[in-house]
PQR file with spaces between the fields and no chain letter, atoms N, CA, C, O and H, PARSE charges and radii, in Angstrom:
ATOM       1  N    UNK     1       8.840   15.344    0.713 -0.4000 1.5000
ATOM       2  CA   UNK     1       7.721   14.950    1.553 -0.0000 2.0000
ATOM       3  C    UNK     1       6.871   13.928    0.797  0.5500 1.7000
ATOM       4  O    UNK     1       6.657   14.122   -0.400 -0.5500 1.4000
ATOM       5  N    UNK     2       6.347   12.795    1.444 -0.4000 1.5000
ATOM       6  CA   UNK     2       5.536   11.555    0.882 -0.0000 2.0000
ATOM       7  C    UNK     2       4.141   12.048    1.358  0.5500 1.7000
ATOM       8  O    UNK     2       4.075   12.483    2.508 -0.5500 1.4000
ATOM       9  H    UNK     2       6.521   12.637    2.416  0.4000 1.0000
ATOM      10  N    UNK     3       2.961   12.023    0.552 -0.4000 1.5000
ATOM      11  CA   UNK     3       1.809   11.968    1.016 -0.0000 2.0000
ATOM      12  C    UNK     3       1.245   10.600    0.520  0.5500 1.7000
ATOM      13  O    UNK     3       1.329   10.076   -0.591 -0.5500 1.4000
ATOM      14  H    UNK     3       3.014   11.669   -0.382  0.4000 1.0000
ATOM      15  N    UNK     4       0.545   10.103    1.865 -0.4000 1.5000
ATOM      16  CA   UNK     4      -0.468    8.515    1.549 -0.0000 2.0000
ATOM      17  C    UNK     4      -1.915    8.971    1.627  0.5500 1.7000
ATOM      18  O    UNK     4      -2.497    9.552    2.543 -0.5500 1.4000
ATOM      19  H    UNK     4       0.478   10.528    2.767  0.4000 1.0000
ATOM      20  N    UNK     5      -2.242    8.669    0.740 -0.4000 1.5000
ATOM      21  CA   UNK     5      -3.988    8.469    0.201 -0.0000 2.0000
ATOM      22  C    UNK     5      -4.364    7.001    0.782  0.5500 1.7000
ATOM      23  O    UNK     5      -3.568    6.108    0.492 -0.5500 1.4000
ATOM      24  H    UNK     5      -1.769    8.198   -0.005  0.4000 1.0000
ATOM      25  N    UNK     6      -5.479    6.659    1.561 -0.4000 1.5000
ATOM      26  CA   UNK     6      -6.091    5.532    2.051 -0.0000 2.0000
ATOM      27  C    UNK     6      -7.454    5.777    0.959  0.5500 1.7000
ATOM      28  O    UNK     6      -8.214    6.737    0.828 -0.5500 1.4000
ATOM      29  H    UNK     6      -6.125    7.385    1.796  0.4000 1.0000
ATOM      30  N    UNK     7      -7.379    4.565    0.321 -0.4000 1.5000
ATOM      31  CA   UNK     7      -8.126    3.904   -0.462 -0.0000 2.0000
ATOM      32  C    UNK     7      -9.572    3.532    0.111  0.5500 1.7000
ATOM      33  O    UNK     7      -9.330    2.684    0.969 -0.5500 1.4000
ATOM      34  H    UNK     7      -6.761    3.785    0.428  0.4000 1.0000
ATOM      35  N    UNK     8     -11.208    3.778    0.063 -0.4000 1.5000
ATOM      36  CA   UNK     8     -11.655    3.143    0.050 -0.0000 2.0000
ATOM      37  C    UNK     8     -11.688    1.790   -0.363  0.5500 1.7000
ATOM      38  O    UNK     8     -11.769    1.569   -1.572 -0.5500 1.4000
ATOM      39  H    UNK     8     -11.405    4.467   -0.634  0.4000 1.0000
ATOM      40  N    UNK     9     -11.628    0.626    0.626 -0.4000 1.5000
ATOM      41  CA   UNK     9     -11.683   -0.502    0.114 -0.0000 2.0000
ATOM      42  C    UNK     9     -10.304   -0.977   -0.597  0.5500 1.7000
ATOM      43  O    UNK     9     -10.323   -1.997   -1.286 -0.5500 1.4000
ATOM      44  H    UNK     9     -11.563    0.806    1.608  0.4000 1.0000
ATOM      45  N    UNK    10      -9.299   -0.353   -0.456 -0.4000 1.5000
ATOM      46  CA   UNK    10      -8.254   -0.730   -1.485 -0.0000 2.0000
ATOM      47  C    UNK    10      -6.938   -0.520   -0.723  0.5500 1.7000
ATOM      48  O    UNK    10      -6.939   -0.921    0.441 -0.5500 1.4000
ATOM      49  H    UNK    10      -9.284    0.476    0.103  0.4000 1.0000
ATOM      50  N    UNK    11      -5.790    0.059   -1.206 -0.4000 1.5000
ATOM      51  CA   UNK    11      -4.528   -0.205   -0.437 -0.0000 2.0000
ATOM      52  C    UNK    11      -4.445    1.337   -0.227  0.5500 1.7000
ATOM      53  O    UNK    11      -5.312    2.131   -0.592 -0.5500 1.4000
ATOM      54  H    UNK    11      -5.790    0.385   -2.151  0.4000 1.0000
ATOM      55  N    UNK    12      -3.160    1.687    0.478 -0.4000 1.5000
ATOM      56  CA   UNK    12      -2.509    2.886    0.828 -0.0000 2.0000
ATOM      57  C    UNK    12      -2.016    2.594   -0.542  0.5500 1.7000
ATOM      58  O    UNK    12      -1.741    1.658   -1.292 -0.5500 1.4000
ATOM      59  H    UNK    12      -2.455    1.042    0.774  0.4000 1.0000
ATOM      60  N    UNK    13      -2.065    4.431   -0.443 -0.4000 1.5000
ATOM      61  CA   UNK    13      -0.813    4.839   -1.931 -0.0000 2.0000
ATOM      62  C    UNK    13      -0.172    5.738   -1.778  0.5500 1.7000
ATOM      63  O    UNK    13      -0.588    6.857   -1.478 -0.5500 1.4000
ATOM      64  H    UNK    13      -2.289    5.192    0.167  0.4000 1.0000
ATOM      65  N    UNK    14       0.726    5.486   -1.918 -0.4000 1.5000
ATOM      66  CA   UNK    14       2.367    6.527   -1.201 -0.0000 2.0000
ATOM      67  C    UNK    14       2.913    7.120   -2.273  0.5500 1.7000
ATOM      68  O    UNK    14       3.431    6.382   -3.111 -0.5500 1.4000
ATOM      69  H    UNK    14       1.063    4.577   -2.162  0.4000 1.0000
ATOM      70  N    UNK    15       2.924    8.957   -2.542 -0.4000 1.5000
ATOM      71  CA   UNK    15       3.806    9.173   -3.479 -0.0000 2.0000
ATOM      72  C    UNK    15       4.345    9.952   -3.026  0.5500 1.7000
ATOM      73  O    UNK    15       3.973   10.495   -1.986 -0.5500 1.4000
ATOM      74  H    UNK    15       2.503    9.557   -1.861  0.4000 1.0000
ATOM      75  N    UNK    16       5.629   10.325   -3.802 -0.4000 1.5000
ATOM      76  CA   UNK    16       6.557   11.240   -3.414 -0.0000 2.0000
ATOM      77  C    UNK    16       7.781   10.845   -2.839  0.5500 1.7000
ATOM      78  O    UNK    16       7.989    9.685   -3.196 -0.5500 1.4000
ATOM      79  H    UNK    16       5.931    9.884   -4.647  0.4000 1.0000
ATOM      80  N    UNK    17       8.990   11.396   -1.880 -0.4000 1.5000
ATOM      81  CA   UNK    17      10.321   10.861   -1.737 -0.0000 2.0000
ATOM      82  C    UNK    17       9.874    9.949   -0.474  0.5500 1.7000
ATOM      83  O    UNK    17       9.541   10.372    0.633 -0.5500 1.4000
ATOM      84  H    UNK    17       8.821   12.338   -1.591  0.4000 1.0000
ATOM      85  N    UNK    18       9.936    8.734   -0.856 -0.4000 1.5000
ATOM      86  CA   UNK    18       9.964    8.152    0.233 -0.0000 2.0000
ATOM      87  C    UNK    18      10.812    6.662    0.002  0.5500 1.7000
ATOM      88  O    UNK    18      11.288    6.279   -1.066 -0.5500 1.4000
ATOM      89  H    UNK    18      10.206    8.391   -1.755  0.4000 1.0000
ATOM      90  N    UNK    19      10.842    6.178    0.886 -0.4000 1.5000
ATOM      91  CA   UNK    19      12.099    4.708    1.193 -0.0000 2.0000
ATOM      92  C    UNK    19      11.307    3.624    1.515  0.5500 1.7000
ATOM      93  O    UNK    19      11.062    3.763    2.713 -0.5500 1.4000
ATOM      94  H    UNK    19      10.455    6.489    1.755  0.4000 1.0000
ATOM      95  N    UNK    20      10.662    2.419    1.030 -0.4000 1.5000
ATOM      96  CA   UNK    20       9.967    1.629    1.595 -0.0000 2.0000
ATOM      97  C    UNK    20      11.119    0.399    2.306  0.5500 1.7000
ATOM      98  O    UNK    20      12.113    0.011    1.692 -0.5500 1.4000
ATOM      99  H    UNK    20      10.860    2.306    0.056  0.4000 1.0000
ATOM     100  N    UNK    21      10.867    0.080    3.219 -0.4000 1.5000
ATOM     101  CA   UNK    21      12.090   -0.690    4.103 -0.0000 2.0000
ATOM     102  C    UNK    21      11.142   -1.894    4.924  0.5500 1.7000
ATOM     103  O    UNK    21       9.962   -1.691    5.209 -0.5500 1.4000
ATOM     104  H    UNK    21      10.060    0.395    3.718  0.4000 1.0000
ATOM     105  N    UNK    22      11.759   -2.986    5.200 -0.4000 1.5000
ATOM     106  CA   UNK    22      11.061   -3.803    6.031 -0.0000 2.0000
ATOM     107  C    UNK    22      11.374   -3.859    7.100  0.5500 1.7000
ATOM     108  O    UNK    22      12.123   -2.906    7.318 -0.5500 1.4000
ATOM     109  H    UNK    22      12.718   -3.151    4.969  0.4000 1.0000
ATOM     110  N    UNK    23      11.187   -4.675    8.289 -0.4000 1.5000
ATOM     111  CA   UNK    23      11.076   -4.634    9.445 -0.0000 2.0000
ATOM     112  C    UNK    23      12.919   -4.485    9.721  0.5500 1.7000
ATOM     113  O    UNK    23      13.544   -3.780   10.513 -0.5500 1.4000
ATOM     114  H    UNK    23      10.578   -5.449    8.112  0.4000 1.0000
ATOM     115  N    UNK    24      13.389   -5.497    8.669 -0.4000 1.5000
ATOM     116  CA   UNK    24      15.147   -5.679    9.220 -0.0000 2.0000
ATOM     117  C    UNK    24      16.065   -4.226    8.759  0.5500 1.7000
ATOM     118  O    UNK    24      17.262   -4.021    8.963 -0.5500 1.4000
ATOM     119  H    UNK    24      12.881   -6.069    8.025  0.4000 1.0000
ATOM     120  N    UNK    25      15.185   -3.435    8.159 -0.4000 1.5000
ATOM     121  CA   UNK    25      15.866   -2.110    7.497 -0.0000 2.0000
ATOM     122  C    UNK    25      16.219   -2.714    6.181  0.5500 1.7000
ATOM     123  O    UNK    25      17.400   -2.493    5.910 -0.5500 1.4000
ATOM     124  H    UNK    25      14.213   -3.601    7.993  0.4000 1.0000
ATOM     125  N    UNK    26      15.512   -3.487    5.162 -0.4000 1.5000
ATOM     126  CA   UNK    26      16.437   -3.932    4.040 -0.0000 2.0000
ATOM     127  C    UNK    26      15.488   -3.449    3.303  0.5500 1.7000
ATOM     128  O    UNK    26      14.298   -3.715    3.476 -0.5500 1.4000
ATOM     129  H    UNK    26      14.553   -3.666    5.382  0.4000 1.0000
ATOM     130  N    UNK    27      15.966   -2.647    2.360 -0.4000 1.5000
ATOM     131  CA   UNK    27      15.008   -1.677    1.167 -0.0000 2.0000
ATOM     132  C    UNK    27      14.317   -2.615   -0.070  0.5500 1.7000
ATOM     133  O    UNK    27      14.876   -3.532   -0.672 -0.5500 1.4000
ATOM     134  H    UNK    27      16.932   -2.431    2.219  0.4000 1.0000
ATOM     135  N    UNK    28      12.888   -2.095   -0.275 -0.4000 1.5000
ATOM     136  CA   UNK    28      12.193   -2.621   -1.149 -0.0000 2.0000
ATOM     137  C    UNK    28      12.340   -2.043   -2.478  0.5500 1.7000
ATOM     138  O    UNK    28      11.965   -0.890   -2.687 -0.5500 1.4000
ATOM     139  H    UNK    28      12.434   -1.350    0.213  0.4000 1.0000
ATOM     140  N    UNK    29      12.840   -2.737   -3.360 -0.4000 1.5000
ATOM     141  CA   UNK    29      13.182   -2.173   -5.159 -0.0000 2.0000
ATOM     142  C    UNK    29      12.087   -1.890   -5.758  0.5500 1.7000
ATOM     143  O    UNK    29      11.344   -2.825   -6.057 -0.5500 1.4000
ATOM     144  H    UNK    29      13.144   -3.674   -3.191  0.4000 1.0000
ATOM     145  N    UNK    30      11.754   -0.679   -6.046 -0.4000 1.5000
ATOM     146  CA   UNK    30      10.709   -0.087   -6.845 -0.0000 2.0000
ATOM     147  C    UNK    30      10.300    0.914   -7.348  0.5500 1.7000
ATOM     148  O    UNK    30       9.867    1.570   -6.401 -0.5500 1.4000
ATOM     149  H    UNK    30      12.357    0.080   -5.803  0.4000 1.0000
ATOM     150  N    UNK    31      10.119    1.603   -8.472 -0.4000 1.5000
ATOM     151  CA   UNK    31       9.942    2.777   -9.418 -0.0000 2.0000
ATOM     152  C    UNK    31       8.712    3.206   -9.777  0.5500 1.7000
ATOM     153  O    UNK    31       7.599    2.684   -9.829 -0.5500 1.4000
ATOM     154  H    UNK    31      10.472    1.070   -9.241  0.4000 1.0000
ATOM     155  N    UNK    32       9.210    4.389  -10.040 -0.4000 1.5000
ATOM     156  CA   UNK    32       7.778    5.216  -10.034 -0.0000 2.0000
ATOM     157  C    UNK    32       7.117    6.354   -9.426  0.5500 1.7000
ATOM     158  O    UNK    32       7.397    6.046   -8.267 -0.5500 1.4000
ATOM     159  H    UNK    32      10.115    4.813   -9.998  0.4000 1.0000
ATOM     160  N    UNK    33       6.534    7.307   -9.318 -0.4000 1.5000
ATOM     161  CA   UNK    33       6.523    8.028   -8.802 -0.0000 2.0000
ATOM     162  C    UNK    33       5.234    7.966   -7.352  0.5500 1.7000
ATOM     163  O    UNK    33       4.970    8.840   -6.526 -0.5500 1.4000
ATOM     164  H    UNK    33       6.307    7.557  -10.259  0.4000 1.0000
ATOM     165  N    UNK    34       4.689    6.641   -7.511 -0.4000 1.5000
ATOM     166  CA   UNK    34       3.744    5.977   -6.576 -0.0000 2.0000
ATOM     167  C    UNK    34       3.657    4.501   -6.073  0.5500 1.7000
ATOM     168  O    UNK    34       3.901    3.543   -6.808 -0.5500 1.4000
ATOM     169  H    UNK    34       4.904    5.931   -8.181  0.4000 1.0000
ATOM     170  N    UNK    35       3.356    4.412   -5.002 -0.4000 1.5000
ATOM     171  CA   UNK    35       3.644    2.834   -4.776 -0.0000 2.0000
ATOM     172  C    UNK    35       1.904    2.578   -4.005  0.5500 1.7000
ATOM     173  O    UNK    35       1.424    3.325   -3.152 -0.5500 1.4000
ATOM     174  H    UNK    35       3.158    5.190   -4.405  0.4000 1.0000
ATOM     175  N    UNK    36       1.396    1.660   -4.439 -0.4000 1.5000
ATOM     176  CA   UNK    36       0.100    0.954   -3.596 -0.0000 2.0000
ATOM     177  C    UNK    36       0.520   -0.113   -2.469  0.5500 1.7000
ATOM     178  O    UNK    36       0.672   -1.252   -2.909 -0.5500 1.4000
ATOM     179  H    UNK    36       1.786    1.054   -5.132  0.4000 1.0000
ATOM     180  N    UNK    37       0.680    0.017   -1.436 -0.4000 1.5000
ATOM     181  CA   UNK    37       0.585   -0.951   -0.419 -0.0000 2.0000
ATOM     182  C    UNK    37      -0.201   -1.645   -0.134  0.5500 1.7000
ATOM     183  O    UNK    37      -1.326   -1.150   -0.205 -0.5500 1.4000
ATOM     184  H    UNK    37       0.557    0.942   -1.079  0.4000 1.0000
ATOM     185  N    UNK    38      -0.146   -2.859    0.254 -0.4000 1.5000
ATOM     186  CA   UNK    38      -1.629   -3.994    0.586 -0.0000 2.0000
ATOM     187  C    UNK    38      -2.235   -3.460    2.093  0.5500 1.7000
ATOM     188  O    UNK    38      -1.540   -2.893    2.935 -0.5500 1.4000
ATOM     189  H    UNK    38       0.768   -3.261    0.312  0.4000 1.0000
ATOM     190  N    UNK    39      -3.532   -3.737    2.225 -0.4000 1.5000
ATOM     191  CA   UNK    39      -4.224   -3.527    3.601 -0.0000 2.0000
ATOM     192  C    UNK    39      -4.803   -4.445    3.339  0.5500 1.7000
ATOM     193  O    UNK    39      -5.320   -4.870    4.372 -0.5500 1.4000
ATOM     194  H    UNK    39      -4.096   -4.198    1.541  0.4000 1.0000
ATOM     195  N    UNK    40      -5.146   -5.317    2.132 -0.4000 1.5000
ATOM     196  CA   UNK    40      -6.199   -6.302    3.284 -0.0000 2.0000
ATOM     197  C    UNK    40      -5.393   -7.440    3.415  0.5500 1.7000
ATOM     198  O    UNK    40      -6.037   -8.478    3.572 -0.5500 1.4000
ATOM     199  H    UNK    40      -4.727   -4.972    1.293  0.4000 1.0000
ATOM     200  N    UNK    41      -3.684   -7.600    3.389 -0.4000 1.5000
ATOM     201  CA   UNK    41      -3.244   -8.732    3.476 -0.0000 2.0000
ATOM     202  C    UNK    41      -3.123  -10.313    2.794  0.5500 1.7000
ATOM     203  O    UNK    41      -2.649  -11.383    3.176 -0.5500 1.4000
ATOM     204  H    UNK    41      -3.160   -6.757    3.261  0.4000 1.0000
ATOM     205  N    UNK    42      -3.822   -9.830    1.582 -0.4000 1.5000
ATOM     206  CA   UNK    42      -4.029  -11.146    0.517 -0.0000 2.0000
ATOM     207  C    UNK    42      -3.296  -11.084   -0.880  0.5500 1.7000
ATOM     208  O    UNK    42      -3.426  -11.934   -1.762 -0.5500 1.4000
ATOM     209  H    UNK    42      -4.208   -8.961    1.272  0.4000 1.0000
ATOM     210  N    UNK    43      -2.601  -10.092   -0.945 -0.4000 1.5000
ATOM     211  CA   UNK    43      -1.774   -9.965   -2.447 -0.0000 2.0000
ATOM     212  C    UNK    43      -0.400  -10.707   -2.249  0.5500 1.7000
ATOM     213  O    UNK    43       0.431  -10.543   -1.355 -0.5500 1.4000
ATOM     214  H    UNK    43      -2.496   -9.401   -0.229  0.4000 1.0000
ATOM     215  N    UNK    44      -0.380  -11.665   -3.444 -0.4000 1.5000
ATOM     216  CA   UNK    44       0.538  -12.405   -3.267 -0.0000 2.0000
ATOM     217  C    UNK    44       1.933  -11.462   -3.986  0.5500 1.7000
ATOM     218  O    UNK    44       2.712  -12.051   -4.737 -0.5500 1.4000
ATOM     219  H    UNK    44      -1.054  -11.799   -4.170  0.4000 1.0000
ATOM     220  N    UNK    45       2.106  -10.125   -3.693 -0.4000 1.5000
ATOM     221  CA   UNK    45       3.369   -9.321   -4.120 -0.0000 2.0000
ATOM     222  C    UNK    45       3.733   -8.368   -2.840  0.5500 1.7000
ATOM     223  O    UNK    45       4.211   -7.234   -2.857 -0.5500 1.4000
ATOM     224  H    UNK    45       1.473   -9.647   -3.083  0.4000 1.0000
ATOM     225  N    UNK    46       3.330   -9.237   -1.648 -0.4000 1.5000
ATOM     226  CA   UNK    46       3.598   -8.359   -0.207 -0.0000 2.0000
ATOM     227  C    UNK    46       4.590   -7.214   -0.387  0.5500 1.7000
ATOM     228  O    UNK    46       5.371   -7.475   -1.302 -0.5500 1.4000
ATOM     229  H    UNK    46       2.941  -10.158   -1.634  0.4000 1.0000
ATOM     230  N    UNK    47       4.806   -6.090    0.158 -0.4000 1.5000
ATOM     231  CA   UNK    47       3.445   -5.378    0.780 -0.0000 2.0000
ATOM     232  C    UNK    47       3.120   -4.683   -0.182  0.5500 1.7000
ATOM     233  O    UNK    47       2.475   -3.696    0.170 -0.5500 1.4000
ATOM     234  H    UNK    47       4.172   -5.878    0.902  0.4000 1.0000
ATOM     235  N    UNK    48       3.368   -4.804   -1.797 -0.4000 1.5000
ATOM     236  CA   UNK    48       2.928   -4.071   -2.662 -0.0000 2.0000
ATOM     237  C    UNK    48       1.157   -4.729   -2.547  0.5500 1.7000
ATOM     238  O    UNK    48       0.764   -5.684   -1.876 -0.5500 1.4000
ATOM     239  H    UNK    48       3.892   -5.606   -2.084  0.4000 1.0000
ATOM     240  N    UNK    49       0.434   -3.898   -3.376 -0.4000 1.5000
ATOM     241  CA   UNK    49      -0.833   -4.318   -3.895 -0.0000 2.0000
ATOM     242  C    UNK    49      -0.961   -4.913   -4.787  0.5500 1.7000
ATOM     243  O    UNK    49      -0.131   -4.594   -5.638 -0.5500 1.4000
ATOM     244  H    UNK    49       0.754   -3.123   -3.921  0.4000 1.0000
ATOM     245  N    UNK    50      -1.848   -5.959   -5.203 -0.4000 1.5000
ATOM     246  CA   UNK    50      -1.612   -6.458   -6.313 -0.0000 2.0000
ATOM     247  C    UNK    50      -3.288   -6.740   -7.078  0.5500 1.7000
ATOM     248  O    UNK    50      -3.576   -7.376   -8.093 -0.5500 1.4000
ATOM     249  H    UNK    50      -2.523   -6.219   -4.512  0.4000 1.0000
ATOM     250  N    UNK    51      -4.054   -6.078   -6.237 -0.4000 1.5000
ATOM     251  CA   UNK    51      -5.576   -5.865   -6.554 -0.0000 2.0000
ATOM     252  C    UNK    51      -6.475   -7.157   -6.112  0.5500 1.7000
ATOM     253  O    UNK    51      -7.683   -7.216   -6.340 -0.5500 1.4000
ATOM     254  H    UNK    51      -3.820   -5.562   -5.413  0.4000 1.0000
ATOM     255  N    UNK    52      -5.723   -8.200   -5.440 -0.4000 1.5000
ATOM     256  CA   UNK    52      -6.788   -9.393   -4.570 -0.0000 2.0000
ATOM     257  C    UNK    52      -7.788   -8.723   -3.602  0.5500 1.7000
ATOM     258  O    UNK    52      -8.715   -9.398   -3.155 -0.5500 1.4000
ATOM     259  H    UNK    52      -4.741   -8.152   -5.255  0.4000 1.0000
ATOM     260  N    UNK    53      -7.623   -7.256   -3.214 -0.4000 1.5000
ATOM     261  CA   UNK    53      -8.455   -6.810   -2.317 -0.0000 2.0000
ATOM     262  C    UNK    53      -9.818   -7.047   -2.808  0.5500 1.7000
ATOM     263  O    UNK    53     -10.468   -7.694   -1.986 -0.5500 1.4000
ATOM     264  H    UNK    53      -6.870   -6.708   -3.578  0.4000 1.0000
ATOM     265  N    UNK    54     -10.430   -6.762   -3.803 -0.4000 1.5000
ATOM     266  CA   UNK    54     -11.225   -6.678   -4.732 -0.0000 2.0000
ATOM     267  C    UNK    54     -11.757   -8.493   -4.978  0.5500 1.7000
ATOM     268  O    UNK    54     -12.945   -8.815   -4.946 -0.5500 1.4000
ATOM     269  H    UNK    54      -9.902   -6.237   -4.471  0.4000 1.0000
ATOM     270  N    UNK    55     -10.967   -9.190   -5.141 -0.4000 1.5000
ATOM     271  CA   UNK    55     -11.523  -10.919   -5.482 -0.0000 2.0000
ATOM     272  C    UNK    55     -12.245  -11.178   -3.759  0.5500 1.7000
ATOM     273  O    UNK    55     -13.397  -11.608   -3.705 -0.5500 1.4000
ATOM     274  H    UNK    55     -10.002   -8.928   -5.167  0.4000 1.0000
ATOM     275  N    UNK    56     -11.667  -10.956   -2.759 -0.4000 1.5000
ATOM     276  CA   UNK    56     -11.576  -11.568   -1.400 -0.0000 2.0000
ATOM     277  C    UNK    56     -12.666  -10.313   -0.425  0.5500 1.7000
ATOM     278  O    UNK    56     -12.886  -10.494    0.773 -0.5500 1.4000
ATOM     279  H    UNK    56     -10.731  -10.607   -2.803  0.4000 1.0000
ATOM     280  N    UNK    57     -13.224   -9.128   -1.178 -0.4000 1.5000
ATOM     281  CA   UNK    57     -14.461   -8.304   -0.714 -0.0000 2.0000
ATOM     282  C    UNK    57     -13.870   -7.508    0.907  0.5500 1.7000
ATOM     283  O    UNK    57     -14.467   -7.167    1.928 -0.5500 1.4000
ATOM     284  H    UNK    57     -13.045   -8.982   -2.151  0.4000 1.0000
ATOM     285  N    UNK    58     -12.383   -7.453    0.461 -0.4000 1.5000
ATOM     286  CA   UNK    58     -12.097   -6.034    1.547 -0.0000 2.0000
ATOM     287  C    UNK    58     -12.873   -5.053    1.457  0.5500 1.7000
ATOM     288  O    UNK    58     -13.490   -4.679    0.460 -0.5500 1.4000
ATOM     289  H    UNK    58     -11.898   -7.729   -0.368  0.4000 1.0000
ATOM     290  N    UNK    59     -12.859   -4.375    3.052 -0.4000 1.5000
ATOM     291  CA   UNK    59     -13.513   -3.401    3.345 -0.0000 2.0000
ATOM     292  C    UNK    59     -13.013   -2.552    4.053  0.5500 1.7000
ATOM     293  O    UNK    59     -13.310   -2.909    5.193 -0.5500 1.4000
ATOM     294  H    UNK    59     -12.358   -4.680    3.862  0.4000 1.0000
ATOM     295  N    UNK    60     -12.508   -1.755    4.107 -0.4000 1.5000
ATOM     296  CA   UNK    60     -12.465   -0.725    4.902 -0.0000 2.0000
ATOM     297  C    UNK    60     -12.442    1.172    4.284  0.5500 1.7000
ATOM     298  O    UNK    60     -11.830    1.588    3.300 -0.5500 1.4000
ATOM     299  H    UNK    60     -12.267   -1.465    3.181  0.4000 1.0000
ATOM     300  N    UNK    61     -13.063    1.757    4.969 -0.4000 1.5000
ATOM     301  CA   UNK    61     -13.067    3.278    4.465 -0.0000 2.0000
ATOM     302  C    UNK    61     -13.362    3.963    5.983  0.5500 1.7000
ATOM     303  O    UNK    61     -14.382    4.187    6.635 -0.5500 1.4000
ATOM     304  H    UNK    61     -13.560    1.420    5.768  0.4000 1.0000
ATOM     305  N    UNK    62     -11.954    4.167    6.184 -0.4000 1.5000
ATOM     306  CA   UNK    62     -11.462    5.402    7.671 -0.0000 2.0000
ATOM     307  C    UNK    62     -11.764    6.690    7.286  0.5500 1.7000
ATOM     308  O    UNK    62     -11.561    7.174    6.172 -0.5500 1.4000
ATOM     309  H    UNK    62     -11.126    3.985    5.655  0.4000 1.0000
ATOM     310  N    UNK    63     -12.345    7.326    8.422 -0.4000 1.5000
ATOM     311  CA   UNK    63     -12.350    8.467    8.092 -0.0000 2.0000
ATOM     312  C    UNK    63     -11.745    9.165    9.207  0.5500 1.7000
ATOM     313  O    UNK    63     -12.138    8.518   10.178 -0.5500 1.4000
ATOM     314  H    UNK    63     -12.509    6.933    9.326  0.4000 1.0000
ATOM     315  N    UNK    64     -10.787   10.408    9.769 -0.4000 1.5000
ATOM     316  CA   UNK    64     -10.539   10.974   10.693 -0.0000 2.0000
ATOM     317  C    UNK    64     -11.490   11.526   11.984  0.5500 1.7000
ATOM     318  O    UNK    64     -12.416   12.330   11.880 -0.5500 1.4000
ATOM     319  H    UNK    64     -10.468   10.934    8.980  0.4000 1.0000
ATOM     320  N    UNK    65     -11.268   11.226   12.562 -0.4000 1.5000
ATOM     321  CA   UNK    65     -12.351   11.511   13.873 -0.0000 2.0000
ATOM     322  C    UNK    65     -12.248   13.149   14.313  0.5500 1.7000
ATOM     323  O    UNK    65     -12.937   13.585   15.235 -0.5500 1.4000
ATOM     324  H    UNK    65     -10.516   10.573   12.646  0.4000 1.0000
C-alpha cells in the first residue's frame, strides 16, 4: 500500500509500493523508499520535485472537507 502526504506549499510525497507511470503507461526510473511529485508545475525534473516551488511562491494547503 502507497500513502501520499500533500505538502503545504510543496509537492505530493508518495511512499511505499507504488509504480509511477505516465500517461502512455511507460514507467518512471526511480529509487528509494519516497518519491516528491511537482504541484506547482515549475520543476524542471517533471513530475519529480525539484524544489522551484519555493523560488516561484507556490501555494497551496488542502484540507479535507
Amino acid at each position: 500500500m502507497a500513502d501520499v502526504k500533500i505538502n503545504d506549499n510543496g509537492p505530493y510525497v508518495i511512499s511505499g509500493d507504488v509504480t509511477i507511470v505516465d500517461a502512455e503507461g511507460n514507467k518512471f526510473s526511480w529509487t528509494g523508499s519516497a518519491a516528491a511529485l511537482c504541484r506547482c508545475g515549475q520543476s524542471d525534473n517533471k513530475p519529480f520535485c525539484d524544489g522551484t516551488h519555493r523560488k516561484v511562491g507556490f501555494s497551496s494547503e488542502p484540507r479535507p472537507e
